[in-house]
N, C-alpha and C positions, 0 to 999 in steps of 0.2 A: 198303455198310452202310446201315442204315434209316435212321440219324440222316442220313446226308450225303444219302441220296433225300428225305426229310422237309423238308430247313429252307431249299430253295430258292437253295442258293448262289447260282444263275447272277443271282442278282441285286447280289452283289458278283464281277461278273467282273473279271476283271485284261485291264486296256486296255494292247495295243502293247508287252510286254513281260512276262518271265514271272513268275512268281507265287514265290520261293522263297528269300526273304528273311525273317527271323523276325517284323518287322511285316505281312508277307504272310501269315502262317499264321493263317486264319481260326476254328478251333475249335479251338484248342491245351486240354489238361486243363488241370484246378484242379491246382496245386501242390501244395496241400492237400485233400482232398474234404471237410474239417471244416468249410470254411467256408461250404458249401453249408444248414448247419444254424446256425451260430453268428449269434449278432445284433451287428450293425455298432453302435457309438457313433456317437452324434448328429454329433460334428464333425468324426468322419471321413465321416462318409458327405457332411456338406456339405463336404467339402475335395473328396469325389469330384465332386461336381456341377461345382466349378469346374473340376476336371480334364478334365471333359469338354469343356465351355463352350469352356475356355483351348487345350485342345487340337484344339477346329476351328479357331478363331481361327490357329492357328498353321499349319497345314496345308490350308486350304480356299483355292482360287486365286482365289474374287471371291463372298465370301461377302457381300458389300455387295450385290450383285446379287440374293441369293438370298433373303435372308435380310433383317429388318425390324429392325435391330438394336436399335433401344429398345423393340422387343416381345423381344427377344433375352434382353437384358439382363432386363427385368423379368419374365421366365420363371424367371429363373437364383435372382434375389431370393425371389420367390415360394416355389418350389419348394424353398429351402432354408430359408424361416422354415416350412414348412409340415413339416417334420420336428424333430419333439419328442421323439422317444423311442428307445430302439435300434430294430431293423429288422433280418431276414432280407436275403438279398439277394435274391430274390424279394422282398418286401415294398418293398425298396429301390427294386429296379425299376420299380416300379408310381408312383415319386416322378417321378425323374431321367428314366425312359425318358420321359416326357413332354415333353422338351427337345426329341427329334427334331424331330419335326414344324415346329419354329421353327425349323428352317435351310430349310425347302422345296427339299429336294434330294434324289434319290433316291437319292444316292450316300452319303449324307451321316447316321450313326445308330449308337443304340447297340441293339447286338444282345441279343434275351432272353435269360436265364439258359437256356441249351443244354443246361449238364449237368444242371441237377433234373427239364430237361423230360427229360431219356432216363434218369434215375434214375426218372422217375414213371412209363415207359412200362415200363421195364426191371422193376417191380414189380409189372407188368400191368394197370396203368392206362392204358386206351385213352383217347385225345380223342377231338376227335367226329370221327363216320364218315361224313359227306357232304358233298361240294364244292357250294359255291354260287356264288350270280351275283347283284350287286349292279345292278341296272338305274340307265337317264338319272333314274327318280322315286323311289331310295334306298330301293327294293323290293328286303329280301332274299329271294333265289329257291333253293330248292333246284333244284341243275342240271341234275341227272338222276335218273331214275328209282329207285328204290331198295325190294327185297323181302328179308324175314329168312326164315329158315327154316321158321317159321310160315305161310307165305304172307300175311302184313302188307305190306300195300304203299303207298309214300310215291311219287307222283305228281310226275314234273319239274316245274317250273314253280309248285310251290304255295309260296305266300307264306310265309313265317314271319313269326309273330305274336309269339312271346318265346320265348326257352329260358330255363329256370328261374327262370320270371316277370317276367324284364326285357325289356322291349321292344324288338324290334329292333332301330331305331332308333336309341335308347339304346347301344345293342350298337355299334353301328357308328361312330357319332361319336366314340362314347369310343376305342376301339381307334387308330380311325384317328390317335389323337393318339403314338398310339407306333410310331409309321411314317415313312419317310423316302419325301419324293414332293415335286415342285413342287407341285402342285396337289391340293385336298383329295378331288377325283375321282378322280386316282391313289393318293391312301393309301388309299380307300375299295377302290379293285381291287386292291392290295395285300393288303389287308386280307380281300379276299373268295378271294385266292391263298393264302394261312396263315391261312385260318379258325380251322381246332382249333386252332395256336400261339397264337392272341393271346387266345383264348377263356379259355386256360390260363392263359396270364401276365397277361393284365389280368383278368381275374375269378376265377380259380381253379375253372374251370366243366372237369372230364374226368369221365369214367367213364359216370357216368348224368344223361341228361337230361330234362327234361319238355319238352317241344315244344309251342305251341300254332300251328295250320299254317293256313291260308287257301287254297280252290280253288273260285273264284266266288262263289257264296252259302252252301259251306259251309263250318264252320268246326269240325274238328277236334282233339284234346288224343290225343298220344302219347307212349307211355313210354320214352326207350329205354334200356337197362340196358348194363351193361360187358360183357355177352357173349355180347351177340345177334350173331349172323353176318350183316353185308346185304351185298347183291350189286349194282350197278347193272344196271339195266334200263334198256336205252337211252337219248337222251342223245345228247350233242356229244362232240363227241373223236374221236380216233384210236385207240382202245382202247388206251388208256393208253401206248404209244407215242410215243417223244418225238421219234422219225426213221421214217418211212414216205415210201411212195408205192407211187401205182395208177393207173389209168388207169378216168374214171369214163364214166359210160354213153353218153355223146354221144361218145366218140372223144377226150376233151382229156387231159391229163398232170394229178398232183394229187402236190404232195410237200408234206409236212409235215415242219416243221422247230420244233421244239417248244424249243429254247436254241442257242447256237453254246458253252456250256461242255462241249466234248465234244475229245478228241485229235484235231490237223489229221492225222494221216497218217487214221486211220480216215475222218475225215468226207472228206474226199477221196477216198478210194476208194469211200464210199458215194454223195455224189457223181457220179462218174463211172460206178457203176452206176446208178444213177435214169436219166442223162440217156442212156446208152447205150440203157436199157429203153425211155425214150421216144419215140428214133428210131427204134429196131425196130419199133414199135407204129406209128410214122407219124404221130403225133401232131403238130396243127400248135400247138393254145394248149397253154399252159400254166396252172397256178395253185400259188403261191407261199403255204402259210399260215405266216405269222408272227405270230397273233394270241394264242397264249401263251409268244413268246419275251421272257425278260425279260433276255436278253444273254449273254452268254459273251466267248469270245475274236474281237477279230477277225478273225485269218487266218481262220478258219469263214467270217464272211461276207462279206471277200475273196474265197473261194475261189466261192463262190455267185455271187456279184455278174460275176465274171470268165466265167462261162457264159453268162448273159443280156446280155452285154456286148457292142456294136458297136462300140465305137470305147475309147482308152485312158481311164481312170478313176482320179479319186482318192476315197479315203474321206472327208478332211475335209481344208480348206483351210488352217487355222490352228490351232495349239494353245498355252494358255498353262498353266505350270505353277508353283508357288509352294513351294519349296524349303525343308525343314525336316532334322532331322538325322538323317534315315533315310533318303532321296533324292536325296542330293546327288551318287551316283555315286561309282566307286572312286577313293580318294582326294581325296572331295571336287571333282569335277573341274567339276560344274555353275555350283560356286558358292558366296554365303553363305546362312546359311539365313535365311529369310525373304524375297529374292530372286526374281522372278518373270519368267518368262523367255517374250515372246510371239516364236512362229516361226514363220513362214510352212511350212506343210506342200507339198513338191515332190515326193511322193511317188507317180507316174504307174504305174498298172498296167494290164497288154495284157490284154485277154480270151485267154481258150483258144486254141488250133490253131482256125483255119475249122473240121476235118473233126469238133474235139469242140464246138465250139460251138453253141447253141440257137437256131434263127434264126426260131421261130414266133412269134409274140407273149405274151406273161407278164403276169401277173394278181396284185397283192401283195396278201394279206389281212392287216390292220392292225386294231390294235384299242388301245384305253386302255393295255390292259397291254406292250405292245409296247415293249420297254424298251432304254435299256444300247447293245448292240452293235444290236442287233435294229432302234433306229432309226435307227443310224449306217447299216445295210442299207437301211433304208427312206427315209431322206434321198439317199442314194447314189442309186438306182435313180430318187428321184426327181428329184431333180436335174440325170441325164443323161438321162431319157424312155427307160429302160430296161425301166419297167413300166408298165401301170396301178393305181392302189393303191387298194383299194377296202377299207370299212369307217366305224372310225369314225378322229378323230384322236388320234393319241397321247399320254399324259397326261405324259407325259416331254417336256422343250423337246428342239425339235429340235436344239440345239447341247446337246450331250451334258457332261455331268462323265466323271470316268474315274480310273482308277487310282489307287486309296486307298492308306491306310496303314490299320492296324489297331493296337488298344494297349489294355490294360488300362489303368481304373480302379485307383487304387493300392490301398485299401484294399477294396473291395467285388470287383475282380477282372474286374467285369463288364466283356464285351468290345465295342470304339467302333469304328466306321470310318468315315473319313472322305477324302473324294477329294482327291487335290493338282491335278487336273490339266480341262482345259474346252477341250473340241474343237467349232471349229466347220463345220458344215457344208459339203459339198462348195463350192455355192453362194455359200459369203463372206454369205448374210445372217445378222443379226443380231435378224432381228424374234423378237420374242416367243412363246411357244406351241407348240405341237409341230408334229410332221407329219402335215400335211393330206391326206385322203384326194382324190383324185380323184373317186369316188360315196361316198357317204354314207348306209350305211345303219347298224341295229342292231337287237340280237334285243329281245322284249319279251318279260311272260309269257307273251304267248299262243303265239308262234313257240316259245319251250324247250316248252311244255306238247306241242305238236303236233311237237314231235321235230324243228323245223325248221333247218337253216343259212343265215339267209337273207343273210348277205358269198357263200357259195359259191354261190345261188341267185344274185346280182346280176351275178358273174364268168360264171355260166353263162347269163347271159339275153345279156350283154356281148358273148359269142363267137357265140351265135345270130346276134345281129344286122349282126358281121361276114361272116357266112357269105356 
């Protein structure tokens, strides 16, 4: 379906167990679809704000870690004296969704109002129609190329100056406050990953836009309307593709792995085609891109990890998890709620057979957005010098959150998730920050403008040099 392509699940993956419990079901309907129209009273909508508040607090495994609590608290303060009047629940949104951001946790948020947004698309109101890229100097960049039918053409790499008068900038900060992310870097790639979403629900900006765009010394103003047709013209990506692989011009392996929320039987079998493909071909490197996985499941990158893998492996060391009354297992069995339970993880996995195993050297492309599972692959690998990881480092800590619950807001409906659970790294550290790249590179304007990959450039200079 468009909606479940559109709104980026894999970044509420369901960690170590399956997803199909009714605090698991991520976009369940409105009950009512009236209330998508109707206006909230003032002191339920601030009952809702506590509801939220109250309900990380209750389910978040070391929200003290995360999170500034007397900026927490006077978030909560704020935000409900700042509501005086009824309120839509989009409108609502626009209060309370500002509370995420104050837990700095990527796992950790309340999701936009889903259904107005596929009620406004379902009425043929398009968002906006092009992917961008938030650079290190909080340059928005349109990411690729893009022509209409007219032969009008929007140039990769040119800056955007305002859409509908408001300053990028502007644009970006604000958004980013309705994002869940340790760091304000990651809600900012977040942010530049559901562009048109947040565009919508925090400014009410779809259909048509006025663009004022930047490409060197010039500076031009586009129109664009709800029913211009644009196409991209080159550009980064896999053509849209979210599992590939090829084999590129020097002779090395290139699989792309775009989420791990995908079925293990299929990815497994896909899988064990890529890497059959790549010893037929003779291929001795490899290259690993992970740079717009923002997680999935982990058996995925179990199964992954088990290929490039010389010796036995774990995904993370330790896990604690903080027990409310939706997780405590059948009959109760973990415990009481509120309960936090740290366990040492002994959970040892073999690589592949010798005869399917990848014995060349592996190359991980990493990037900000590299999220969820994606860095539990990417702490994995590095942790046991299963790869080289190359990029920039991950705006995610490398000891992960995981496996949320999810729950309505009582009165407004709007749907919260929030993690119970904080895995730590294979490695047993505890230090701060994500995971560290090996080289260190990243794209600029000037590299998207020139079409350029320069993580993939860096891998392929890497294997040159081993030659």
């Amino acid at each position: 379906m468009a909606r479940m392509n559109s709104l980026y699940i894999m970044v509420f993956a369901c960690f170590l167990s399956a997803c199909s419990d009714p605090h698991m079901d991520i976009f369940p309907p409105l009950e009512d679809p009236k209330l998508m129209s109707e206006k909230l009273a003032v002191d339920k909508m601030r009952e809702d704000v506590d509801a939220f508040y109250y309900g990380a607090l209750e389910r978040h495994p070391s929200l003290a870690d995360y999170a500034d609590q007397a900026a927490l608290k006077a978030a909560v303060a704020e935000i409900k004296a700042g509501i005086s009047e009824p309120l839509t629940r989009l409108e609502f949104f626009r209060h309370v969704g500002q509370l995420t951001h104050k837990f700095g946790d990527g796992h950790s948020m309340l999701i936009w109002p889903y259904q107005e947004y596929e009620a406004l698309r379902e009425a043929g109101t398009n968002p906006f129609p092009f992917s961008v890229h938030i650079d290190q100097k909080d340059q928005l960049l349109i990411k690729e190329g893009q022509s209409d039918a007219t032969g009008t053409h929007i140039a990769a790499g040119s800056r955007i100056v305002s859409i509908n008068g408001i300053p990028a900038d502007q644009l970006i900060n604000t958004m980013q406050r309705y994002v869940g992310g340790e760091t304000e870097y990651l809600r900012k790639q977040f942010v530049a990953g559901r562009f048109p979403i947040y565009l919508w629900a925090v400014y009410g900006i779809a259909g048509d836009f006025s663009l004022e765009l930047e490409l060197g010394a010039n500076t031009v103003s586009h129109t664009i309307t709800n029913t211009q047709g644009w196409q991209v013209k080159g550009g980064a990506g896999e053509n849209g593709q979210a599992f590939s692989y090829r084999m590129l011009p020097d002779g090395s392996a290139f699989l792309h792995i775009g989420h791990f929320d995908i079925d293990p039987d299929w990815f497994e079998d896909f899988t064990d085609e890529a890497f059959a493909a790549f010893k037929k071909a003779g291929a001795s490197s490899l290259v690993i891109d992970v740079r717009e996985n923002t997680g999935g499941n982990t058996d995925t990158a179990m199964y992954l990890a088990r290929y490039i893998a010389d010796k036995p492996f774990r995904m993370i060391s330790r896990m604690r998890e903080k027990l409310n009354r939706d997780n405590r297992g059948f009959m109760n069995y973990k415990g009481e709620v509120g309960e936090v339970i740290d366990t040492a993880w002994d959970d040892w996995i073999d690589p592949v057979s010798d005869t399917k195993r990848w014995a060349g050297s592996t190359y991980v492309l990493i990037s900000p957005i590299t999220y969820s599972s994606g860095i539990v692959f990417a702490s994995t690998v590095k942790d046991f010098g299963f790869a080289t990881l190359i990029g920039q480092e991950t705006g995610g800590n490398a000891n992960q959150t995981a496996q949320g619950n999810l729950f309505n807001l009582p009165h407004s409906q709007l749907r919260a998730y929030i993690t119970t659970r904080m895995l730590v790294r294979p490695s047993g550290s505890l230090a701060p920050g994500g995971v560290k790249p090996d080289h260190s590179v990243h794209a600029t304007q000037v590299t998207l403008r020139d079409g350029r990959d320069v993580e993939l450039e860096k891998a392929l200079a890497l294997i040159d040099e081993s030659r």
